[in-house]
N, C-alpha and C positions, 0 to 999 in steps of 0.2 A: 664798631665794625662796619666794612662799608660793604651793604647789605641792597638789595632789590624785594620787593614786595608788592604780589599780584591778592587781591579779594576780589571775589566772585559772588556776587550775590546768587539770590537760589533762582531766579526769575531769567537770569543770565546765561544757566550752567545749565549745559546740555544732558543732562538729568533730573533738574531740580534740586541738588546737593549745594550747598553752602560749601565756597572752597576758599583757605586762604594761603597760600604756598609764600615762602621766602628763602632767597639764596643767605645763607652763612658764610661775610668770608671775611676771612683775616688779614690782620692789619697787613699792609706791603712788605713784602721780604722773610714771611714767613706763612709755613702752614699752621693750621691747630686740630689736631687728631679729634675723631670725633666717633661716637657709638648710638644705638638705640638701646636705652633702658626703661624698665618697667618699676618704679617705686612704689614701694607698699608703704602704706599707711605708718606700719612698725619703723619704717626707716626714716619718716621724716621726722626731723628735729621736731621739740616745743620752744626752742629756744635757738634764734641763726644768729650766726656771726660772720660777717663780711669778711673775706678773704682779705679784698684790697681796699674796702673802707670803714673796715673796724666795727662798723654800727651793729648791735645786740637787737635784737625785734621778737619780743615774745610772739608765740603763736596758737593758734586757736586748737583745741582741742578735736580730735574724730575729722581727721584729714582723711582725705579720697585718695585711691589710686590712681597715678598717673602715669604715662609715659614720658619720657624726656629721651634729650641729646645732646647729655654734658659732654663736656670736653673727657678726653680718653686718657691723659696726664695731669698729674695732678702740679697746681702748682700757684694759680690764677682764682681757684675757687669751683665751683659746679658749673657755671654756665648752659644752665637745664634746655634753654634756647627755644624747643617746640613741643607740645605736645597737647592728649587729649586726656582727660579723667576720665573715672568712670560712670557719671553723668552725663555723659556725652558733647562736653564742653571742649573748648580745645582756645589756642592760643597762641600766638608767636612772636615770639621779644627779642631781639628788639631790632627794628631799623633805627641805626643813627640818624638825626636831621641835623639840622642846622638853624639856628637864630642869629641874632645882631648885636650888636652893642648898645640900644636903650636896652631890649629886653635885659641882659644880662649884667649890667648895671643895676638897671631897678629890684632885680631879684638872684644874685650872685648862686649861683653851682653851689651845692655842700660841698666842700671837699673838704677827703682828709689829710689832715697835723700830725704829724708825730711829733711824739713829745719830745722833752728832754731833757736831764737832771734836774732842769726849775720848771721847765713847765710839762703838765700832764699832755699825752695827746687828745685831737679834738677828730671823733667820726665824722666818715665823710656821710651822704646821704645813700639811698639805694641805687642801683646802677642792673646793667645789662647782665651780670654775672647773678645777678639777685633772683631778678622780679618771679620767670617762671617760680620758683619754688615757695614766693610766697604768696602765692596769687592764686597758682591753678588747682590748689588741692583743696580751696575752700568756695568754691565759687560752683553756682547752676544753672548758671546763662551765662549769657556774654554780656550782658548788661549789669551782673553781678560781678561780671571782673573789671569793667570797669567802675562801678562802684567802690569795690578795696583796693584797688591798684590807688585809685583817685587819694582814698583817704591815709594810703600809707605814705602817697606823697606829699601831702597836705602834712602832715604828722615829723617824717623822716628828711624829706628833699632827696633830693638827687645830684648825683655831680655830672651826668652828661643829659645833653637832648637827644628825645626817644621816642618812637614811634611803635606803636603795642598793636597788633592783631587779634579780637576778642572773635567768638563764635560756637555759634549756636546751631540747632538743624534750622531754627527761623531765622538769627539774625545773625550779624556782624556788624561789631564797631571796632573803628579805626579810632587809639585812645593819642596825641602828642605832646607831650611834655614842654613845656613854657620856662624858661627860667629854672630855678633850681628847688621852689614847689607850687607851680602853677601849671594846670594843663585844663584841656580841653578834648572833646569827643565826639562823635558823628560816626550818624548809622550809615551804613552803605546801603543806598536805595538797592530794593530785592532785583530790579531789572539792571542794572550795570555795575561796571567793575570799577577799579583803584589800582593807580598803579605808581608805589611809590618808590624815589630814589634816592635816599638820603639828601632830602632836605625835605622844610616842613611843607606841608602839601594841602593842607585844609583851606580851599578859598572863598570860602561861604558862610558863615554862622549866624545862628539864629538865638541874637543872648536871650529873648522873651519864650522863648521855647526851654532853651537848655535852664534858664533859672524858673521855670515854671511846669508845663507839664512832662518836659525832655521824651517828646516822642522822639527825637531825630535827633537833638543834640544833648550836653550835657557839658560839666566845667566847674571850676574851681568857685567857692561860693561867691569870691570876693572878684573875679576875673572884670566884670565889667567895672568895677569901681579900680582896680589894679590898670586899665587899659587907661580911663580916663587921669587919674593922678599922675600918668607916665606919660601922655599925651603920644600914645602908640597908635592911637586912628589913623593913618595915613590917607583916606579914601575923600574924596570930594563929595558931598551931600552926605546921606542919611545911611551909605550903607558899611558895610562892615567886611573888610576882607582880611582873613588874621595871618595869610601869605605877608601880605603887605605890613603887616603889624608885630607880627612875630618871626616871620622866616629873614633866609638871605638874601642877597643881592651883591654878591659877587662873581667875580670875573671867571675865576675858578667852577661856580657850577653849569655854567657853560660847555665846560669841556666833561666835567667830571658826572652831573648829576641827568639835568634837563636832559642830554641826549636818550639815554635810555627811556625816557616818559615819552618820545615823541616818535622813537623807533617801536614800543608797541603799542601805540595810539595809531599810529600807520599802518601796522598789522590787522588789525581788530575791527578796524573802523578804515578804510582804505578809501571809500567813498563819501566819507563822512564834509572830509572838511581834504584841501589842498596840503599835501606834505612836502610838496618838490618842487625847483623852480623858483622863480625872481617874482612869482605872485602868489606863493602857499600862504595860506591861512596862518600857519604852525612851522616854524623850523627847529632842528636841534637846540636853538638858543635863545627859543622862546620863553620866555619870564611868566606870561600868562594860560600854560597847558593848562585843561581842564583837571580838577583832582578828580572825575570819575565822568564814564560814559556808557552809553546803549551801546551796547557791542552789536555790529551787523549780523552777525551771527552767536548763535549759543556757542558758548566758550566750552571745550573740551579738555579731558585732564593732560592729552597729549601734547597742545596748544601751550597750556602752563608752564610743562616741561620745555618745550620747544623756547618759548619765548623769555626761561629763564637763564637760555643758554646763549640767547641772541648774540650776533657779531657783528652785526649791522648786516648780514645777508640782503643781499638786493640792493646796497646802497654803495657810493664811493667809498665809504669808511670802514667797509670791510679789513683787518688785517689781514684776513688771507686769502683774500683776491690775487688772480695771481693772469688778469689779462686787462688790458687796456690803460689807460690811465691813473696810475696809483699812486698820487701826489698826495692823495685823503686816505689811504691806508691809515688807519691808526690814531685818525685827529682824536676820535673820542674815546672814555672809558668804556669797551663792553659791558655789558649783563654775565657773558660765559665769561669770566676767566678763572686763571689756572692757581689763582687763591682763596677758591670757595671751597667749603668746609664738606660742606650737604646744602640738598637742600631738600626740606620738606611740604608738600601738598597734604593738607588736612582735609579728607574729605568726608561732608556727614550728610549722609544718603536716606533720606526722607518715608522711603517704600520696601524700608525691608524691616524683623524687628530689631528694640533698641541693641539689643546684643552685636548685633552685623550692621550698624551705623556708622560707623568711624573706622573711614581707611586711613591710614600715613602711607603714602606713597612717599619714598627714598631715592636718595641718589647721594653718594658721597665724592668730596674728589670736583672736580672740573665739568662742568654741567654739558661741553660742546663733546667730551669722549665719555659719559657714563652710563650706565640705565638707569631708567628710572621705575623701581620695581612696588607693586601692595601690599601692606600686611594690616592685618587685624587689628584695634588700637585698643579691644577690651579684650587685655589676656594678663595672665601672671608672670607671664615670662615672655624673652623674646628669643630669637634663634641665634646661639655661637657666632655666626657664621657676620651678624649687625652687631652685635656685643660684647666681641672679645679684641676691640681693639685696643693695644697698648701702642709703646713707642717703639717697640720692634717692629721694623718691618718685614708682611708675614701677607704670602698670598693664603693663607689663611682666615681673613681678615677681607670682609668685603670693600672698607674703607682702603686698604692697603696697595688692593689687587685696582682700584679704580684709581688710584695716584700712579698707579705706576703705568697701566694703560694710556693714562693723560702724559704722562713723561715722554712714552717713547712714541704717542700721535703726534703728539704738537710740533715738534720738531721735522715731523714726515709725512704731514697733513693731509698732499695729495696722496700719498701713496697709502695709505690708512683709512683717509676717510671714508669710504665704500664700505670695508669694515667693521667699524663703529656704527654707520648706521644701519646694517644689517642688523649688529649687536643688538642696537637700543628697541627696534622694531621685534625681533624674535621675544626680547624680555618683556614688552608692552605687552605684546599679544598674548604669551603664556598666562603673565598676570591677569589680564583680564580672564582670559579663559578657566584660573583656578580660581580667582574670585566668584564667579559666577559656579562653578561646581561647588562647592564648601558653602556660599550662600542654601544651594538650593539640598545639598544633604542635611546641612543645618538644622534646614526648617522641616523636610521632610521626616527627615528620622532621630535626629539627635546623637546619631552613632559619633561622632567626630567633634573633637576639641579644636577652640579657636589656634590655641598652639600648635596642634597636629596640621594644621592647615597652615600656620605659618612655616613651619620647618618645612612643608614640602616647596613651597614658593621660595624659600630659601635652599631647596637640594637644585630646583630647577634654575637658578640665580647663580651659583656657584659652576656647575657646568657650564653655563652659559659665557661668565665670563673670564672663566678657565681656557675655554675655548677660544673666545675674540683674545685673548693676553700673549696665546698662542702664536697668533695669526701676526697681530700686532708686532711682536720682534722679532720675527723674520722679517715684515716688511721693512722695519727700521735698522735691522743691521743689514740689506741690500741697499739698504739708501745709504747709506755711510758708508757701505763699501764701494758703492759706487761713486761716491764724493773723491772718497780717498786715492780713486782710483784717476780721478780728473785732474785733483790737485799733482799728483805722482807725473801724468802726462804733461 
């Protein structure tokens, strides 16, 4: 999936919460329907079987509940993609990366065989439809998911390369998959962020650390003996950069990848280093972006939002720029576009109790026209309104009512956007506002269930963009009638 992924460490975020968000989007030329659900213990398997690579993985006994955000059709497998248990752990699987041809050579993809009258079929390894489900419902850190993630790939392989979001209220590690069972890990310093885009991103490692006391890192046992037989050092003297050794170097991430690392590396950090210009430090097609930095300022959940929706704003490469010079409309891939799934911000909030730790903040549909709304991540259930999405399409359906918003903005952008982001501001600001009342009844009195509190963020959600959906096709059937009405003159 070709995916964007922000972590915030706690030192960073303008609360102190531990935050990891990622956009979900699907492959080109297609959407993939998507829900919020809450899995009980009683529903997970003891025994999984891969949709699309066969592979069988017994499983551990007295699983947690979790939330997840499978896919809403069935057909592909669960693709559980984000969520948080009820330990307070949380987790987001997966960002596609990218590797090279020694790595992949030396350590070929599981993939699966099907068989055939003479031969049996051969399993592929574990993949992006798999991992949440078998990861997050046994794990009580984030240092313990990367722990069994490590060992299932050690064990099973993988048929693609992957980048895992682990988290805790202390920590966050970023886990990347190597080859087809080798990977490697790194904690996100608590003072700065990460910000990945499908490709591999870790430019730092420390193998005396990760094979030794793994404060900060962690890896496959065999990883440095695996680098040196493959002669994957790339680096002049002593040091070690596993960008260079395991990632890409193609022409392609150029246009596709590096530019979104470098567009919110120029948000974040604006004074930091030069973004523009014939003398910037960093441009779009920078090969050596930093994999993490000191944000100038504490990073907000709005910020999260905002910058998972980027479209180059403020630069020539905006697509919908619509003055001056527009020869760079469009050179690079956005962050927003109009085939992302959801996306979700995991937020696990330090100063309240364990019960009220863990927001998911949501958004489905196209990140540049949705909201992005909180609910509670330790409940039994979650509200109709996130959960009943199928293949009909049904304003019904928050996932549904937010595709079809994005359908009839994008096309009438100027005339919309005002809008949308009224929309997105009125539904920030509620949220916040019932977050904080249902924390503080909570703790007060007890009168009030986490669900009760999500359904109302869900009744106030539902108005809301009832409301902008409204708004929205009248302005885009004036705007076509008034096309209609140019092209007719």
């Amino acid at each position: 999936m070709a995916c964007t992924t922000i972590l915030v460490g706690k030192n960073a975020s303008y609360d102190g919460s531990t935050m990891i968000a990622r956009n979900d989007d699907s492959g080109a030329g297609k959407f993939t329907a998507k829900k919020w659900v809450v899995m009980e213990p009683s529903q997970q398997p003891r025994v999984y079987r891969s949709v699309l690579s066969h592979v069988e993985i017994p499983l551990p006994e007295n699983p947690l509940r979790y939330t997840a955000m499978p896919n809403a059709v069935k057909g592909e497998g669960i693709w559980a993609a984000a969520g948080v248990n009820s330990e307070n752990v949380a987790m987001t699987a997966t960002e596609t990366i990218t590797s090279n041809a020694r790595v992949l050579g030396a350590d070929p993809l599981v993939t699966f065989e099907p068989g055939d009258e003479h031969t049996p079929e051969k399993a592929g390894g574990i993949g992006e439809e798999d991992i949440v489900l078998l990861v997050l419902p046994y794990i009580h850190s984030a240092r313990e998911g990367v722990e069994r993630l490590g060992s299932l790939l050690a064990q099973y392989g993988t048929y693609e390369m992957n980048g895992i979001g682990f988290q805790d209220v202390n920590e966050i590690w970023w886990l990347e998959t190597i080859g087809g069972h080798h990977w490697m890990a790194r904690r996100v310093p608590d003072d700065q962020y990460v910000i990945m885009p499908n490709q591999l991103g870790i430019d730092h490692f420390d193998f005396e650390d990760a094979l030794g006391a793994q404060k900060e890192f962690m890896c496959s046992a065999d990883l440095r003996a695996f680098v040196e037989k493959n002669h994957l050092n790339l680096n002049q003297g002593d040091a070690f950069n596993p960008r260079l050794a395991f990632g890409s170097h193609d022409d392609s991430d150029h246009t596709y990848n590096t530019p979104r690392a470098w567009a919110l590396f120029r948000y974040f950090n604006p004074r930091t280093y030069r973004w523009d210009g014939p003398d910037a430090d960093f441009t779009p097609v920078s090969d050596d972006l930093p994999w993490s930095l000191v944000p100038e300022h504490k990073i907000t959940v709005e910020e999260v939002k905002w910058a998972l929706s980027n479209h180059y704003q403020g630069t020539p490469y905006d697509p919908y720029r619509k003055h001056g010079d527009k020869s760079l409309c469009g050179t690079y891939r956005t962050i927003g576009i109009n085939r992302t799934s959801f996306m979700a911000c995991l937020q696990l909030r330090p100063y309240v109790p364990a019960e009220l730790q863990a927001i998911e903040w949501i958004c489905y549909g196209s990140n540049a026209f949705n909201a992005f709304v909180p609910f509670y991540a330790n409940v039994d259930g979650t509200p109709a309104y996130m959960n009943s999405t199928t293949a009909q399409v049904s304003t019904d359906s928050f996932y549904w009512a937010s595709r079809m918003i994005a359908a009839l903005s994008d096309a009438a952008y100027s005339y919309t956007s005002s809008h949308i982001e009224r929309y997105q501001n009125k539904v920030a600001i509620a949220g916040h506002r019932l977050i904080r009342e249902y924390d503080q009844r909570f703790m007060d009195t007890k009168d009030t269930t986490l669900e009760e509190a999500n359904e109302a963020i869900a009744e106030m959600l539902r108005r809301e963009t009832d409301d902008v959906l409204d708004k929205v096709l009248y302005e885009a059937s004036m705007h076509m009638k008034n096309a209609f009405a140019r092209s007719d003159a």
